[in-house]
VODRENNU-225702 format. One record per residue: residue in three letters; x, y, z of N, C-alpha, C, O in turn. Coordinates in pm, whole numbers, plus 50000, padded with zeros to 5 digits. Example, Ala and Ser with C-alpha at 12.3 -4.5 7.8 and 13.67 -1.06 7.14 Angstrom:
ala513194943150780512304955050780513204967050780514244966850846ser512854977550708513674989450714512905000350787513415011450804
END
This chain:
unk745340096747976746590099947906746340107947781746850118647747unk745190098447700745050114447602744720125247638745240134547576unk743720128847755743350139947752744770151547790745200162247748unk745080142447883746730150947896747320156547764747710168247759unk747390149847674748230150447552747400162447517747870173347484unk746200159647525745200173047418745180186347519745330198047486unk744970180947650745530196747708746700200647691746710212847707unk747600197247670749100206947691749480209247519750070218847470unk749050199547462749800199347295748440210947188748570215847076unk747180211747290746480218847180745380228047255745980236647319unk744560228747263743000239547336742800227547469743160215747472unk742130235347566742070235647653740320224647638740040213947693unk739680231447564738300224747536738310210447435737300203747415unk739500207747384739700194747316740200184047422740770173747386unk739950187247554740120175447654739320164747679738340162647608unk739580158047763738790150147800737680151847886737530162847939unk736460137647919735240149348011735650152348133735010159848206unk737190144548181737430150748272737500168648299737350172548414unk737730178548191737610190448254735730191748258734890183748217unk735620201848309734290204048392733930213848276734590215948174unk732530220348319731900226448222732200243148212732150250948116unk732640245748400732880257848404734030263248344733990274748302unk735410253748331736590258248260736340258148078737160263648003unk735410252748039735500253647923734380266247894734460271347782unk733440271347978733100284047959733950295948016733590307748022unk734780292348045735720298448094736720305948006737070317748004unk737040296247942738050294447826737820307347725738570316047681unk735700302647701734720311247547734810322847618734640332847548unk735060325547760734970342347758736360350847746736380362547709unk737560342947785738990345847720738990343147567739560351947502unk738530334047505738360335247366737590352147339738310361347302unk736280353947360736120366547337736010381247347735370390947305unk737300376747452738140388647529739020393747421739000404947369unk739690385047399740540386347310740500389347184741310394947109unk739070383047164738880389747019738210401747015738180407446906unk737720406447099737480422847161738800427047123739070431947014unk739460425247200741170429947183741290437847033741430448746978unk741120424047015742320427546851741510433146780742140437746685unk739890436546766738850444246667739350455646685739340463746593unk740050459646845739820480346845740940481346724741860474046687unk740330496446671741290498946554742410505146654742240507846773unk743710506746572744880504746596745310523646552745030528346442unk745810529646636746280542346595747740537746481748640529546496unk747400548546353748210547546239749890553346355750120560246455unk750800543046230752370548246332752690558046253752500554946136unk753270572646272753850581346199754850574746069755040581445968unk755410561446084756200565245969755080559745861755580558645749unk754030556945865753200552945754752340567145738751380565045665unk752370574545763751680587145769752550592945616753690590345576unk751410601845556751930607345426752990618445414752660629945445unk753850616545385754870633745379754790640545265755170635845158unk754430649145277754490661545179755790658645053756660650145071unk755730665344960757150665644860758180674444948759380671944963unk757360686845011758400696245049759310691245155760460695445168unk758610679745253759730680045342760670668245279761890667745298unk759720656245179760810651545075762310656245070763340652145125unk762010667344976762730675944888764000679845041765230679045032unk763480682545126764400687545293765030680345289766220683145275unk764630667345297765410649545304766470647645235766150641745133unk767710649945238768690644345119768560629145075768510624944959unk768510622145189768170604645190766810601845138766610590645089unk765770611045141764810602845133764200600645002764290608644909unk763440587244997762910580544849761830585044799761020591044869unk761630582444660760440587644609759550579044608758450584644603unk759460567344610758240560444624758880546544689759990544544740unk757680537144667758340523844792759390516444697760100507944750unk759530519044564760530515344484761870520844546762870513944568unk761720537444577762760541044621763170537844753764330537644795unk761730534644836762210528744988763340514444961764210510745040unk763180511444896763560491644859764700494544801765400484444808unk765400505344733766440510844681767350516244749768530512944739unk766920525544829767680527944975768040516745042769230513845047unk767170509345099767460497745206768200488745161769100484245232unk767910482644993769020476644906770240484144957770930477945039unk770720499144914771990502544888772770498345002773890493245003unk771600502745150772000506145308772850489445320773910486945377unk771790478345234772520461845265773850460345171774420449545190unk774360467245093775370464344990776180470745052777230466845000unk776510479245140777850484645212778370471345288779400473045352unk777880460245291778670447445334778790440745239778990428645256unk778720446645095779580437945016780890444044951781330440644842unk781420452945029782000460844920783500455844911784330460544834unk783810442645026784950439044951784720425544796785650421044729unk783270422144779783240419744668783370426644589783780422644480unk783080439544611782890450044465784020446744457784350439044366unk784920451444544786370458944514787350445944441788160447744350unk787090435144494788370423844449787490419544307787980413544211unk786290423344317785810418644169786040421144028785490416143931unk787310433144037787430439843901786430453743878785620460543941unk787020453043749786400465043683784650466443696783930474843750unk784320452243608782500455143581782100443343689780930440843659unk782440435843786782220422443834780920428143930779780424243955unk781700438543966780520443444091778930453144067777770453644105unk779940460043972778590469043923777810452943843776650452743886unk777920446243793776750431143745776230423243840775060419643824unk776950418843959776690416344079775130423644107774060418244079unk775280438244173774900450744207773510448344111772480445044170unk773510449244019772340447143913771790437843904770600438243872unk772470425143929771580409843938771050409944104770010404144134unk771760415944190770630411944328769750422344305768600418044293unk769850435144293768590446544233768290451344159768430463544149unk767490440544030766940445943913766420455343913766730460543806unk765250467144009764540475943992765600489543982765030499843946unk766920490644008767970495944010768250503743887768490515743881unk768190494843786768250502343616767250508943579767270516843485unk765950505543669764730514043625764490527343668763810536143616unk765330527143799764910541143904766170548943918766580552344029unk766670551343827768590558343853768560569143930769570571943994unk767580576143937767450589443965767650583544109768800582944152unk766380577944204766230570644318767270569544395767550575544499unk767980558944322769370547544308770110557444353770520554844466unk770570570544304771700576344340771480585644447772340587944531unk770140591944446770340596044602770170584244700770710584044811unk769470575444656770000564444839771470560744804771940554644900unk772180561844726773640555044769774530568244753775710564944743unk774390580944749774820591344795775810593844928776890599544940unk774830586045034775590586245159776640574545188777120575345301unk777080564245115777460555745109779450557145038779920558044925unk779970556845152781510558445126782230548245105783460549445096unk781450533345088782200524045068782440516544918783270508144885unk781240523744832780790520344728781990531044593782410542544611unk782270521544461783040527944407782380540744278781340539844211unk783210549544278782290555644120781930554944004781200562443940unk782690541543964782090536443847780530532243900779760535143809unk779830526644010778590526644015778030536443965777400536643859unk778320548344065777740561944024777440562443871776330561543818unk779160564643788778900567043646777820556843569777220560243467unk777670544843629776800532843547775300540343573774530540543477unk774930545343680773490552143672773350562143627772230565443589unk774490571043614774220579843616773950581143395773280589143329unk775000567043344774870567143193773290566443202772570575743165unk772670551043268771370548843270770530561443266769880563043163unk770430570443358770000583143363769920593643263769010601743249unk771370592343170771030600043020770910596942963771010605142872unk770530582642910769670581742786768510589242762767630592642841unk768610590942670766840598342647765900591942627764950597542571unk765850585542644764220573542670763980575042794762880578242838unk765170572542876764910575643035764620588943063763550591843119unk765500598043029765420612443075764050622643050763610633443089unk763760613142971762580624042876761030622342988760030629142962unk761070610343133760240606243137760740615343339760060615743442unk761630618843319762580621043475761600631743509761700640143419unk760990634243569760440648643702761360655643738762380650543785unk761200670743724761990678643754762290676143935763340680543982unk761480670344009761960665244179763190657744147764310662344169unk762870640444071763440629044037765060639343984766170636744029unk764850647643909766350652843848766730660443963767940662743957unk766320664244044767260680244098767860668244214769070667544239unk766930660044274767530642944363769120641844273770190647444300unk768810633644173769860627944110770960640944075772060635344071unk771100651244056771620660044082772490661244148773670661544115unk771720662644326772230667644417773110655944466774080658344538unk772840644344433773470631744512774600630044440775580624444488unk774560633844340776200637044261776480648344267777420648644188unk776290662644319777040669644358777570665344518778710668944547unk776930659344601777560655244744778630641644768779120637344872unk778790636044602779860626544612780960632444533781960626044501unk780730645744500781910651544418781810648344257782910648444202unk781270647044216781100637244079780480644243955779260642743961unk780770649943868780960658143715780820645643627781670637343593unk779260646643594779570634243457778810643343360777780649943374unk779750641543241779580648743165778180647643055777340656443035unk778230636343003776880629042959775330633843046774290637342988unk775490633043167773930638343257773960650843244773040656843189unk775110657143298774660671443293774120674943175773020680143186unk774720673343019774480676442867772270671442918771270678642920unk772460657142945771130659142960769940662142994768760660042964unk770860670243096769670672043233769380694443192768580702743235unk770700694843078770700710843047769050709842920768190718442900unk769210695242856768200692042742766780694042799765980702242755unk766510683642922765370684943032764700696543020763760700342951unk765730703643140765480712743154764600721943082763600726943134unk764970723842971764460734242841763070725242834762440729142736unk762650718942875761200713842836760480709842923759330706242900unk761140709643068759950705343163759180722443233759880732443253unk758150722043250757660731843276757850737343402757560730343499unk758260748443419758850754943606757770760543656757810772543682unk756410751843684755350755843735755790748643895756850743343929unk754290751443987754620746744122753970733844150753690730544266unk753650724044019753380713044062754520706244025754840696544094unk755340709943909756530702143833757910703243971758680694144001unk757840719244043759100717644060758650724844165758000734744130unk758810722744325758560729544430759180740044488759890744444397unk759300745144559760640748744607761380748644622762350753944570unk761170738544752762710728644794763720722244647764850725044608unk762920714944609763550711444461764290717744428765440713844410unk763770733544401764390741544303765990747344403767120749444360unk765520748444526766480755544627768230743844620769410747144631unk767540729044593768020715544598768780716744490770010716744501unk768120718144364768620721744226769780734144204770890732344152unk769280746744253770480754144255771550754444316772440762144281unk771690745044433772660742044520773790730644463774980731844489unk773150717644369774040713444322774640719944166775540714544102unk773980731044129774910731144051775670743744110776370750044031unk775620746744207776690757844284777930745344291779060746844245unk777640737744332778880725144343779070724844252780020732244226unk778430716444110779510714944010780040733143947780850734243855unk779710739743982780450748043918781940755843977782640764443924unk782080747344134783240750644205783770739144179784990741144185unk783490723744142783760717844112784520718543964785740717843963unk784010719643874784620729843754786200733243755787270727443735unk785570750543802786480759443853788090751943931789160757943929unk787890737143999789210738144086789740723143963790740716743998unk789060719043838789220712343816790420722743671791460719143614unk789840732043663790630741543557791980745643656792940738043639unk792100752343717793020751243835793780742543812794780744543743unk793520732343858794540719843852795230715743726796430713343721unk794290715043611795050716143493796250725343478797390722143442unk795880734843506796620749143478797760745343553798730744843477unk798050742743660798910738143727799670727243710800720727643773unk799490717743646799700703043582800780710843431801970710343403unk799560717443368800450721243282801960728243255802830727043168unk801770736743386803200746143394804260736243449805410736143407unk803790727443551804650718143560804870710943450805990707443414unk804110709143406805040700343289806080704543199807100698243168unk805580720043147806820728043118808010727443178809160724943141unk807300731143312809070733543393809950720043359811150719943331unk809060708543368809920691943364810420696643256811600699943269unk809880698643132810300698142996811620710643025812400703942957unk811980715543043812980724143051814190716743122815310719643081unk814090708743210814970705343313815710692043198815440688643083unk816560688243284817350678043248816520665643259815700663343348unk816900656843144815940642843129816970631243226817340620843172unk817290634043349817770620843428817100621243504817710624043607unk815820619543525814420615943670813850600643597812910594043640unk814640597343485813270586143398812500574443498811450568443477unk813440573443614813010565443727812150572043815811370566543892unk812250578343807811130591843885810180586143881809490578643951unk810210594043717808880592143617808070581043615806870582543639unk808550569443588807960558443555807760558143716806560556243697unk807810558243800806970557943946805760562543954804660557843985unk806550581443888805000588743935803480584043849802350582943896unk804020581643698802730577043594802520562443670801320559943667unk803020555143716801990538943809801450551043881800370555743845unk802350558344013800900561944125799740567744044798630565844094unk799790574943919798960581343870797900572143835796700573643856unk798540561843774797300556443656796440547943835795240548743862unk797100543643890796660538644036795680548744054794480546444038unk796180560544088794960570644128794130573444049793210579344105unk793930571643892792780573943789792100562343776791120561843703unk792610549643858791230540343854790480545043965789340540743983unk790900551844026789670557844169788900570844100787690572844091unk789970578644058789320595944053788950594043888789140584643811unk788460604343873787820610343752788970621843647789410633343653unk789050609943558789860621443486789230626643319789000619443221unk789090639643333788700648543205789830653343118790980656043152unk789270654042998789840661042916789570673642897788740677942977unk790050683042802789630696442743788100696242716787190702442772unk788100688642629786700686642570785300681042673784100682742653unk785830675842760785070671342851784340682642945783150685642950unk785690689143033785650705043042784560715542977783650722043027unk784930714542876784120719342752782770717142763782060727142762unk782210706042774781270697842749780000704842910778930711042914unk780950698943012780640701543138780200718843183779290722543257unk781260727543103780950742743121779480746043049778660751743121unk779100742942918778520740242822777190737142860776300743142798unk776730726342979776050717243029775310731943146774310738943161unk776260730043187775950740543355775540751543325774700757343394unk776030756743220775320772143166774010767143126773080772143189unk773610756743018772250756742985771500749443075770380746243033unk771820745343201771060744043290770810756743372769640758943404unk771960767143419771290775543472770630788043349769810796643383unk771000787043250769630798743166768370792043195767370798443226unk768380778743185766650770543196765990777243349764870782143362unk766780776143428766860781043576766850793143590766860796543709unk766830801043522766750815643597765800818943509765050828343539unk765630811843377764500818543298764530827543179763560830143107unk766070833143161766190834343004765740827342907765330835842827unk765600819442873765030809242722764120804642751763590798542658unk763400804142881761840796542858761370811042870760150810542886unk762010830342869760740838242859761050839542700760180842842619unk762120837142672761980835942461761310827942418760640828642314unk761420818142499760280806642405758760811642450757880813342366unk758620813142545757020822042581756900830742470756240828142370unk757490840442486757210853042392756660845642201755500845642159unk757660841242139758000832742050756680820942049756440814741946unk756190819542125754980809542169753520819542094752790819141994unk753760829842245752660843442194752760851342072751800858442042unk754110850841976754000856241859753440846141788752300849141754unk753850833441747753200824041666751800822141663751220821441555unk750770820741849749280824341884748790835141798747730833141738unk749630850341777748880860041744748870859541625747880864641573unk750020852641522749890852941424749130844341342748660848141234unk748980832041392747380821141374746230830941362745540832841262unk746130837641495744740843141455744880853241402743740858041406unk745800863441328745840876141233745540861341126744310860841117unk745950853541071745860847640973744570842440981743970845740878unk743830835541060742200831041051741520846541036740510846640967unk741970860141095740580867941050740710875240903739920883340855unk742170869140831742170877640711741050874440631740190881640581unk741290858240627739890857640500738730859640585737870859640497unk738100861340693736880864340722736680882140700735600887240671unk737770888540719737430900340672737610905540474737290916340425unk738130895240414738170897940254736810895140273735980903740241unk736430883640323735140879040285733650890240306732650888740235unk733720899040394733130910540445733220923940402732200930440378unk734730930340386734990940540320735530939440184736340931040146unk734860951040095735670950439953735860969239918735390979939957unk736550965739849736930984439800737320991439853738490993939822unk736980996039917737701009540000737661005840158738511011240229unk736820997840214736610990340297737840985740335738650988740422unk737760975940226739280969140221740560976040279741120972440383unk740940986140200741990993540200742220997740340743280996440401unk740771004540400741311010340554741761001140603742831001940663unk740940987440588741520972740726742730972240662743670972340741unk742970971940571744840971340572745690980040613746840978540653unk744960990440598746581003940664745801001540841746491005940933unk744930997340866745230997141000745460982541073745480981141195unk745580975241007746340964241006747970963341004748630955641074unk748330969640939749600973140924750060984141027751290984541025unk749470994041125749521001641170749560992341288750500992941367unk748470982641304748720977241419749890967241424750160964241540unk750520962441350751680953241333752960960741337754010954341351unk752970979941322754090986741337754000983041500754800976241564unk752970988741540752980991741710753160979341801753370981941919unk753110966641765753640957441792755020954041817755560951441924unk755710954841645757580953241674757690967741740758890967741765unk757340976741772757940984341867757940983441993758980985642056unk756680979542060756680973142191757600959142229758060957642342unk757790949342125758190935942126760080946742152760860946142247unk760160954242035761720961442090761830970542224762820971942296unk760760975342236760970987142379761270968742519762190966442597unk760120961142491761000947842572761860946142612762390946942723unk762160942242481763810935542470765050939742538765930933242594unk764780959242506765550965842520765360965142717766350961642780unk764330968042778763890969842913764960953942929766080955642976unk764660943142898765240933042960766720926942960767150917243022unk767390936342866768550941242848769370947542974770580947342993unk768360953043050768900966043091768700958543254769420960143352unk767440949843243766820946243384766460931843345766030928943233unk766690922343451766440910343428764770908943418764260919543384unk764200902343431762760898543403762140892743544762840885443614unk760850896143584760650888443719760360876243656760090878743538unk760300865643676760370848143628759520842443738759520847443851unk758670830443703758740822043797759190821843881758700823943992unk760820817943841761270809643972761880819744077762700816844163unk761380830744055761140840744196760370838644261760250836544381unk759570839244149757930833944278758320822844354758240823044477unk758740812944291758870795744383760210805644490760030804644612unk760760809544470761700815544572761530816144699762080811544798unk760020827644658759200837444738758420827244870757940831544975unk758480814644831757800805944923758560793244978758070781944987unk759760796745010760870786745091760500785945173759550792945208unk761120775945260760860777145404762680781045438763570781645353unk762810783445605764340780545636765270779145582765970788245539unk765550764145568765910755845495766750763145374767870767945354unk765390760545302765160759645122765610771945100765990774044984unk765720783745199766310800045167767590800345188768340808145129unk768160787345316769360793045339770470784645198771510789245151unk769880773645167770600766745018770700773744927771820773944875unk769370784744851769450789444744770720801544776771790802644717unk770230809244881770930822144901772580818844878773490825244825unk772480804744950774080800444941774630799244815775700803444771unk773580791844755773960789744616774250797344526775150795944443unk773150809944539773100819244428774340832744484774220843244420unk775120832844561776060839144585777550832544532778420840644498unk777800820644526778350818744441778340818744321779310822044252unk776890813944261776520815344114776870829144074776840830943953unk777020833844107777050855144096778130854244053778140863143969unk779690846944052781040844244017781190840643866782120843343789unk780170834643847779880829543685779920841143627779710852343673unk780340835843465780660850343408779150850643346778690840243300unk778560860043346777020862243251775940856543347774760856043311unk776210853643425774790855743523774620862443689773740859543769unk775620870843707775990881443823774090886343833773460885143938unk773420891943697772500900943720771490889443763771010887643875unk771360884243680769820866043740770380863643838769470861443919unk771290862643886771590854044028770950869544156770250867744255unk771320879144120771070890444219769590890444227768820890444323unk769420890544108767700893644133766760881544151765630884444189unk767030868444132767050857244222767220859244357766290857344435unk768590863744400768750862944541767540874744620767010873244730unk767390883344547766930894544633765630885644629765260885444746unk764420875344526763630871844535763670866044632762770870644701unk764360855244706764430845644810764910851244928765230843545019unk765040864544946765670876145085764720875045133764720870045245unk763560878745077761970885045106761690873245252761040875845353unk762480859345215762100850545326762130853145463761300851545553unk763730859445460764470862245571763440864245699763210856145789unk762900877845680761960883245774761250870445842761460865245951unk760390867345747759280860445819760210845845885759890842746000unk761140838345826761350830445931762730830846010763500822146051unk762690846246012764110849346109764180847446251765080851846322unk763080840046293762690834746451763190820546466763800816346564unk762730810546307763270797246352764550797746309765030786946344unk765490804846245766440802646221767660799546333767980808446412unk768410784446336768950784146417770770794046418770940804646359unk771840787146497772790796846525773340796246346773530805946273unk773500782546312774700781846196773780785246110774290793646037unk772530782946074771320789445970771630806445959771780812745854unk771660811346096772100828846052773800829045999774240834945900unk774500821446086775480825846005775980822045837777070825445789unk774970814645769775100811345678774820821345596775540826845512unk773520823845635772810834645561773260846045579773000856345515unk774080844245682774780866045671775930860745570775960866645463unk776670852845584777650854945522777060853045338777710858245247unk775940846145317775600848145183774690859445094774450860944974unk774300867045227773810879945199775320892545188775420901345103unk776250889945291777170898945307778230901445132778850910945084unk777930887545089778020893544916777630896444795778170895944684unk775940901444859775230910944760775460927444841775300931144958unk775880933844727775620949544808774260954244819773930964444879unk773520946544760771720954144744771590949944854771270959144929unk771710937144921770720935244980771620938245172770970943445262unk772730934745186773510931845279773170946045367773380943145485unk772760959145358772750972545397770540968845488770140973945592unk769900961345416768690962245492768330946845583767400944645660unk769330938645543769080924645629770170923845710769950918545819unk771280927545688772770926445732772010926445919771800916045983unk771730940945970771280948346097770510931346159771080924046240unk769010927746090768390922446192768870906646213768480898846300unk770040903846084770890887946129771710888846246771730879846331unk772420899746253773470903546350772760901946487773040894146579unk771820910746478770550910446589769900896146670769640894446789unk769760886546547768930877846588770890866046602770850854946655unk772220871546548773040858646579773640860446756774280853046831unk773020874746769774230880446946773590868847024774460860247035unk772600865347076772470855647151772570839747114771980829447145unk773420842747049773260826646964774850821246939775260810046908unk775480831946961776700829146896777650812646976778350803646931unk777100816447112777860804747177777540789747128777970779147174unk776910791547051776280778046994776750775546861776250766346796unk777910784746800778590782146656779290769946685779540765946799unk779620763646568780470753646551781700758246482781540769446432unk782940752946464784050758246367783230762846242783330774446201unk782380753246179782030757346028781110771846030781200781045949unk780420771146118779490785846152780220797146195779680808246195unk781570795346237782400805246327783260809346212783630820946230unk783830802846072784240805845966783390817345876783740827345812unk782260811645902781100816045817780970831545843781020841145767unk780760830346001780030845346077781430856846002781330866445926unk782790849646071783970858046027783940859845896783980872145891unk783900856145785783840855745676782930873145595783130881745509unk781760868545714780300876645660781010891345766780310901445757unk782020892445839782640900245952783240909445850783130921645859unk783850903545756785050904445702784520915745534785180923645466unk783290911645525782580916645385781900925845442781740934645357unk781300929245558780840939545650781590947945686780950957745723unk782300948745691783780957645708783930959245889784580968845928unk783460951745972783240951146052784410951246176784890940046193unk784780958346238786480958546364786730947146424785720940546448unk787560943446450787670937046586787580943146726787460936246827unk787640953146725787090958346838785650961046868785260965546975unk784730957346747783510952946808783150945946911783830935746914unk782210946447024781620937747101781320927247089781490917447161unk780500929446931780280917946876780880904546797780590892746778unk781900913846766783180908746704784130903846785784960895446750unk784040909246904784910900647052784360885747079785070875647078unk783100886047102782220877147100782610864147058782990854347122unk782340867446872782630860846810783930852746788784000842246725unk784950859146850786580859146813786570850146955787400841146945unk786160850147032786680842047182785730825747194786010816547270unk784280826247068783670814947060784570807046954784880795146961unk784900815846855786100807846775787340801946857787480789846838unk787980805946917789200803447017788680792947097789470784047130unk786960792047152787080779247225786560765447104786470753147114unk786340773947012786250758646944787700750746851787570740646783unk788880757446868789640753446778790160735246831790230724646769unk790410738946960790400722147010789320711546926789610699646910unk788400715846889787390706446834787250705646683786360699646622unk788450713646624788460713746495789240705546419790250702546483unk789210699946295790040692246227791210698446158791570709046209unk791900694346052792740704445995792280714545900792720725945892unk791280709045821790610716545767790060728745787790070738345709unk789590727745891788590736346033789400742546067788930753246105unk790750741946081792030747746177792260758846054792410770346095unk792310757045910793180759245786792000770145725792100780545658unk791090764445769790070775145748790040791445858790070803245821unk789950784946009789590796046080791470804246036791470816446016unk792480798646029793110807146042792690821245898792320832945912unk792980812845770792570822845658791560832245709791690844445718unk790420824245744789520840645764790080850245910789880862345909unk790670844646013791610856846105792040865046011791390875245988unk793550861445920794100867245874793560874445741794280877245645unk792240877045748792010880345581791390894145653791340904845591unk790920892545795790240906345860791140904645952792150897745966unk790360915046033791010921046171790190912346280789020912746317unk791320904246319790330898546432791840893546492792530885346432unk792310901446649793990904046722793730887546759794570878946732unk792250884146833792250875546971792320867946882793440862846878unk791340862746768791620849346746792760842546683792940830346681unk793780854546615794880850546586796040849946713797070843246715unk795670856346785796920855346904796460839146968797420831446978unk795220833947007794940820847028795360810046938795830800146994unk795280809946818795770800946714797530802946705798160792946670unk798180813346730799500813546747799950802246853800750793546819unk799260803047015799020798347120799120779947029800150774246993unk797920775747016797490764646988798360762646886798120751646838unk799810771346794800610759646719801770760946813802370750246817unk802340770446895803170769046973802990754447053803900746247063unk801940753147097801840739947231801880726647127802290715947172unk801480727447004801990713246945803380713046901804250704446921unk803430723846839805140725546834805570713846993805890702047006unk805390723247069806570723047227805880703447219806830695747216unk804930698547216804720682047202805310673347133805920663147164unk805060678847028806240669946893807730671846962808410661646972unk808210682947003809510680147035809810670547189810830664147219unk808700672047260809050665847340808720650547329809310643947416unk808240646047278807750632447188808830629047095808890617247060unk810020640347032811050632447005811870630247039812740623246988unk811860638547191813420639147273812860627247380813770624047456unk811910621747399811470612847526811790597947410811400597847293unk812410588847462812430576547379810720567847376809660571547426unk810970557347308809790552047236809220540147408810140536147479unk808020537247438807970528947507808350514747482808880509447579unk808230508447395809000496847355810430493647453810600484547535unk811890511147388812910507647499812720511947577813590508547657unk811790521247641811570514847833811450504147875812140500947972unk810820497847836810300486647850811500478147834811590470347929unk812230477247767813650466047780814480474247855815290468847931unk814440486547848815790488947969815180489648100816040490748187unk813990489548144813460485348278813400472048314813420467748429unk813330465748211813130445248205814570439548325815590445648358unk814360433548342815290424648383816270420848337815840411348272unk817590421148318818600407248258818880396448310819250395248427unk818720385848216819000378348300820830371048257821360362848332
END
């Protein structure tokens, strides 16, 4: 009976003498079978394999270190709490949020690109990291990667805080735009969100402007709405615990912010501070060889080293002005051409995007062009992997530089004809768009093409998508795709009416029923 117990409850060799000698050598050669087994080394699994920064930087989601892995996966588990956030009040949740993940206040930058993708979460989170993020104790210590992240993850939730940007314009001016500080991608990452906040901006002035005339007009009208009124200010103040509301000064603050982030970015004030660097160097050492040459020359000696001392200090401020004047006239090649010069795909089709809007800004049309033309140079070499919506991105963000749109325009067109059937609404906006700045017919071939892949995607479009393809029909010449979109509001028209002339199923349903 024990041995029973010891065979089934534990090893096979803790039996009794009933087992024999051969099963328990039996046993030692499955024992060191097995441990054969488990010695062979084990092939490494790709996700423990090292990734580069650059394809990082590709990653919108991905973390910077295993702090940031644990930050992500935190955020990914807090989308099932979010009816605590929400019934918790004002600060209940963001303290919550901070007591289950202390490492949270340490890594803001992190923090906000993993909860970037996250639609359930409110924006006072955002604003709470994003304060964390401008202090300057924190900021002063941020990586130009760590910032252009935190950046971009608040330009993809819509979000203008005025405090980061002021600090991230401060950064800027002092972190160095070499290619270990700031990669490519980064930088491609970096100019893309502030292409957002600066359309962001732009529709936020808009709206004021619009707010305001209405209010005039109210002020003119007769004061019997007071019931109106007191409605519309609840939905309002209702809607300003969700949205973001600025002032003038804020505005102010935010325009203010975005400009001295993009001078840091294109390289105006770090080539003054260079220069300004190299005048102060030269003037150290004019000052160490004066007394070694009093000390050497006297009398007449003397005298020549001074008039040609002085001769050489004329020919100096004249070159330092013939500069100035050249860079006046012509932007400066910079760095961050070079980092341009070495995008991949990707990282060319963001900047190009970016820096074609940036061109709208008032005072940097010329840095943004000669930026863009730096990051064209890509085109060529990876105009093979570029997929369908990748070309049409890029034509349409080349199609609004005139420098460049006349020598790349030809081989995008080239490389989108076999590709086109593979646009989506957003790529089919795009191509028309870049149709439309090309001066391009509708009676093109190519332009037929294009106009009949649009027509089969409108079924698959949203309203947006719908509101879009029509504007760009009507902004060019394109017969088919507007005679199809005529088509496609006629047939909802003819539905809605017949959906209100057919009664509801409910009274079918009782006038087919029975009486009893």
């Amino acid at each position: 009976m024990g041995g029973s117990l010891f065979r089934t409850g534990s090893r096979r060799h803790f039996s009794s003498s009933s087992s024999s000698s051969s099963s328990s050598s039996r046993w030692k050669k499955c024992r060191r079978t097995d441990i054969c087994r488990s010695s062979k080394p084990q092939k490494a699994s790709p996700l423990q394999q090292p990734v580069s920064p650059e394809t990082l930087a590709g990653i919108p989601w991905a973390p910077l270190s295993r702090d940031g892995s644990s930050s992500s996966s935190g955020a990914l588990r807090l989308k099932h709490l979010d009816q605590v956030y929400c019934e918790g009040g004002d600060g209940v949740g963001v303290d919550v949020f901070l007591a289950l993940f202390p490492p949270f206040s340490e890594l803001p930058a992190a923090v906000l690109q993993a909860l970037a993708g996250l639609e359930c979460l409110d924006t006072r989170l955002f604003c709470l990291l994003a304060d964390r993020l401008a202090v300057p104790e924190v900021m002063k210590d941020c990586r130009f990667f760590q910032l252009a992240l935190a950046l971009n993850a608040l330009a993809a939730a819509r979000l203008l805080h005025p405090c980061l940007l002021s600090a991230a314009g401060d950064r800027l001016e002092t972190i160095p735009l070499d290619p270990v500080q700031a990669n490519p991608q980064s930088v491609a990452l970096l100019l893309n969100s502030l292409a957002r906040f600066h359309e962001e901006e732009m529709s936020l002035r808009r709206k004021q402007q619009q707010q305001q005339q209405e209010q005039q007009q109210q002020q003119q009208q007769e004061q019997q709405q007071q019931q109106q009124e007191q409605q519309q200010q609840l939905q309002q103040e209702q809607q300003q615990q969700q949205q973001q509301v600025f002032t003038a000064s804020d505005l102010e603050i935010i325009r203010q912010s975005i400009d001295k982030c993009l001078n840091s970015m294109l390289g105006w004030t770090r080539q003054q501070q260079q220069q300004q660097q190299q005048q102060q160097q030269q003037e150290q050492q004019e000052q160490q060889q004066q007394p070694q040459q009093q000390e050497q020359g006297s009398g007449a000696g003397h005298a020549e080293q001074q008039k040609t001392q002085q001769q050489h200090q004329q020919q100096q401020q004249q070159e330092q002005q013939q500069q100035e004047q050249q860079q006046q006239q012509q932007p400066p090649a910079l760095l961050l051409q070079q980092l341009l010069q070495q995008t991949d795909a990707r990282g060319c089709c963001l900047a190009l995007a970016a820096l074609s809007r940036l061109q709208r800004r008032g005072g940097f049309a010329a840095a943004a062009a000669a930026a863009a033309a730096a990051a064209a140079t890509q085109v060529p070499i990876h105009l093979k992997k570029l997929t369908a919506q990748q070309t049409a991105t890029l034509l349409h963000s080349i199609s609004k530089f005139p420098q460049l749109a006349p020598s790349l325009s030809g081989e995008l067109l080239v490389h989108l004809r076999p590709r086109i059937k593979h646009l989506d609404p957003p790529g089919c906006v795009s191509a028309l768009s870049a149709f439309r700045h090309l001066r391009l017919n509708g009676d093109d071939p190519l332009s037929v093409e294009l106009q009949k892949q649009a027509a089969s995607q409108i079924h698959f479009a949203d309203w947006h998508g719908l509101h879009a393809l029509a504007s760009a029909a009507r902004g060019g010449d394109f017969p088919l795709l507007l005679h199809a979109l005529q088509q496609q509001l006629q047939q909802e028209q003819q539905l809605q009416q017949e959906q209100q002339q057919q009664p509801s199923p409910a009274l079918q349903q009782f006038r087919t029923s029975p009486r009893v």
